[in-house]
C-alpha positions in Angstrom: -27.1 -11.8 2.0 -26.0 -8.9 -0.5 -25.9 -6.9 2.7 -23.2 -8.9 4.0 -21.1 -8.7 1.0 -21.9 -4.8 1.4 -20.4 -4.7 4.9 -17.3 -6.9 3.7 -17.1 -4.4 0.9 -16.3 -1.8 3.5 -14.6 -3.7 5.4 -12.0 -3.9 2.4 -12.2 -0.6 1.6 -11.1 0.1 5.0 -8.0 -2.3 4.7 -7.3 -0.7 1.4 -7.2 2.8 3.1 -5.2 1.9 6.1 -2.8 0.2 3.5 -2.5 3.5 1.6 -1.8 5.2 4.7 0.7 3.2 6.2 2.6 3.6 2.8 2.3 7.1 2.5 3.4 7.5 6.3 6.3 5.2 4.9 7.1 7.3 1.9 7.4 10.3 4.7 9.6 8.6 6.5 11.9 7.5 3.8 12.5 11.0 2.8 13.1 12.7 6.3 15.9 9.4 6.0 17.2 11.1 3.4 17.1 14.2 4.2 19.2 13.1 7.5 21.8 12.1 5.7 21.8 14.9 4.0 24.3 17.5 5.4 22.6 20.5 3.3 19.2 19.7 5.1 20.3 20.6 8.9 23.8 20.9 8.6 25.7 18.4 9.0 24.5 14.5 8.2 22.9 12.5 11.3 22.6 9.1 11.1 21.0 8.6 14.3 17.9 10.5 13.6 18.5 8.5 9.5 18.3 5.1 11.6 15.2 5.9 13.6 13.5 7.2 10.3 14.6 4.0 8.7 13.1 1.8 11.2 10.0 3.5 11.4 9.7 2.7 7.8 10.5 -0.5 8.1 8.2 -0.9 10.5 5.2 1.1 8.4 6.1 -0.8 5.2 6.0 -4.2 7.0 2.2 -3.1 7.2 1.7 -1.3 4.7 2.6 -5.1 2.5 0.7 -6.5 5.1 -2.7 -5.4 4.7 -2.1 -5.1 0.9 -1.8 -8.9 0.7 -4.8 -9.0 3.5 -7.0 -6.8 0.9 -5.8 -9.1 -1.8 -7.3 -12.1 -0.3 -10.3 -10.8 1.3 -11.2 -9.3 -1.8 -10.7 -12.3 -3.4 -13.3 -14.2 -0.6 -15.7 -11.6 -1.2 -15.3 -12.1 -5.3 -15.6 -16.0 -4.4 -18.6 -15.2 -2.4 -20.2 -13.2 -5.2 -20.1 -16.1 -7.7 -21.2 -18.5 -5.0 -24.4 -16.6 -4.6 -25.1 -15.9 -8.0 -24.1 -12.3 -8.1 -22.8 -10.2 -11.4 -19.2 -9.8 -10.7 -18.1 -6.6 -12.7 -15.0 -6.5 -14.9 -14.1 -3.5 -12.7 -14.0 -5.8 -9.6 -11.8 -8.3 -10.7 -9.3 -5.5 -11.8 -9.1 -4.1 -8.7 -8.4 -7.4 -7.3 -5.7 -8.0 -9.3 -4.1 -4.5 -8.8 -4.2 -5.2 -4.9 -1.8 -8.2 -5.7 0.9 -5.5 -7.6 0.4 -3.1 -5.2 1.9 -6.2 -2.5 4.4 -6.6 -4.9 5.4 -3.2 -4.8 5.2 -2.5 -1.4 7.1 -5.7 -1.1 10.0 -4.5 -3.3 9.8 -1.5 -1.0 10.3 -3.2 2.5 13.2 -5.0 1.2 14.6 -2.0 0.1 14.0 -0.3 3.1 15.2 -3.5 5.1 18.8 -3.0 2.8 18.7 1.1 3.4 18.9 -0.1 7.5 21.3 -2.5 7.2 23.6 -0.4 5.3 23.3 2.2 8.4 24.5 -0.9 10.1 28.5 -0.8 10.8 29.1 -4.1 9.3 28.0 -2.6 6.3 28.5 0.9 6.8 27.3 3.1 3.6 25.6 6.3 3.3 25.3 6.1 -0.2 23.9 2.7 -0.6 21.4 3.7 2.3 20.9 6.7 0.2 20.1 4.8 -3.1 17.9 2.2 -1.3 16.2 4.8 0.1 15.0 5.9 -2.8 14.2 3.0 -4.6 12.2 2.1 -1.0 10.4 5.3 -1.8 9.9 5.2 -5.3 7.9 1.2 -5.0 6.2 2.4 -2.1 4.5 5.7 -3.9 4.0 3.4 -6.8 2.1 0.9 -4.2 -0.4 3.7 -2.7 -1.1 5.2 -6.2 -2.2 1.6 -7.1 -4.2 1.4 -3.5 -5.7 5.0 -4.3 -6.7 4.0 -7.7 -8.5 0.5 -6.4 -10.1 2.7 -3.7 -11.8 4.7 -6.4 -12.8 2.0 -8.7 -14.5 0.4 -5.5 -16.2 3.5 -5.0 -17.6 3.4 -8.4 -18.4 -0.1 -8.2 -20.2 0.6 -5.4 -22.1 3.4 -6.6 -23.0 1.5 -9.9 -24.5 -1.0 -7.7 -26.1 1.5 -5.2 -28.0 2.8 -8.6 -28.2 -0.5 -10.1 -30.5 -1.0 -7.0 -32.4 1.7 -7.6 -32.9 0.7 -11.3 -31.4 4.1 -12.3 -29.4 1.8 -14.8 -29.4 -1.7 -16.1 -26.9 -4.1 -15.7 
């Protein structure tokens, strides 16, 4: 059975790292935004090559939320799983749960921002500099959500070597 909860256990890390890099692909994309509407960065301002950025990280902020909440709750099921069977659920793991719910919440904060930033390129609402400022903010939340995502990444990694030597009775619990 622990082997189970050791497959699971990669399994989230897995959804943690795709998260991460969807975000980071989104934090990319937000800048060369920017940097399109920018008319020091290739001469003049384009805000056909600023939409196309922007919907492309729309798009990778839509998944980069996604699988942040989907970490969330299968790390949750595996925590729920852990008590079910008995297991010592470490301080550490319950942490790292709970930073997979305010990474969501940022990345959230940053696909509605990012959402805004297009529909400011939009003529009906037509404004560079709210795009601009939006933008930014998008980018800001979302580097804020992958720090968080790298930072439960590494404390998984720890858990799972404490366990690995628990295991080997290097250490106690």
């Amino acid at each position: 059975m622990k082997k189970n909860i050791k497959i699971e256990t990669r399994v989230l890390i897995t959804i943690e790292l795709i998260s991460a890099l969807c975000g980071t692909i989104g934090i990319i994309l937000g800048m060369l935004s920017l940097l399109s509407l920018s008319s020091k960065t290739w001469g003049e301002a384009d805000p056909e090559a600023s939409f196309i950025f922007t919907v492309l990280t729309v798009c990778f902020d839509t998944l980069s939320t996604a699988t942040a909440i989907l970490a969330f709750k299968y790390g949750g099921t595996i925590l729920k799983r852990k008590c079910e069977k008995g297991m010592k659920i470490l301080p550490l793991e319950k942490f790292a749960n709970r930073l997979d719910l305010y990474s969501f919440f940022f990345g959230l904060a940053g696909l509605t921002l990012s959402i805004l930033s297009l529909l400011f390129l939009f003529d009906f609402m037509k404004s560079d500099t709210g795009s601009e400022v939006s933008t930014m903010l998008s980018i800001v939340c979302d580097s804020i959500s992958a720090a968080i995502v790298i930072w439960v990444v590494k404390i998984m990694l720890k858990i799972s070597y404490l366990e690995h030597q628990m295991r080997k009775g290097k250490i106690k619990a």
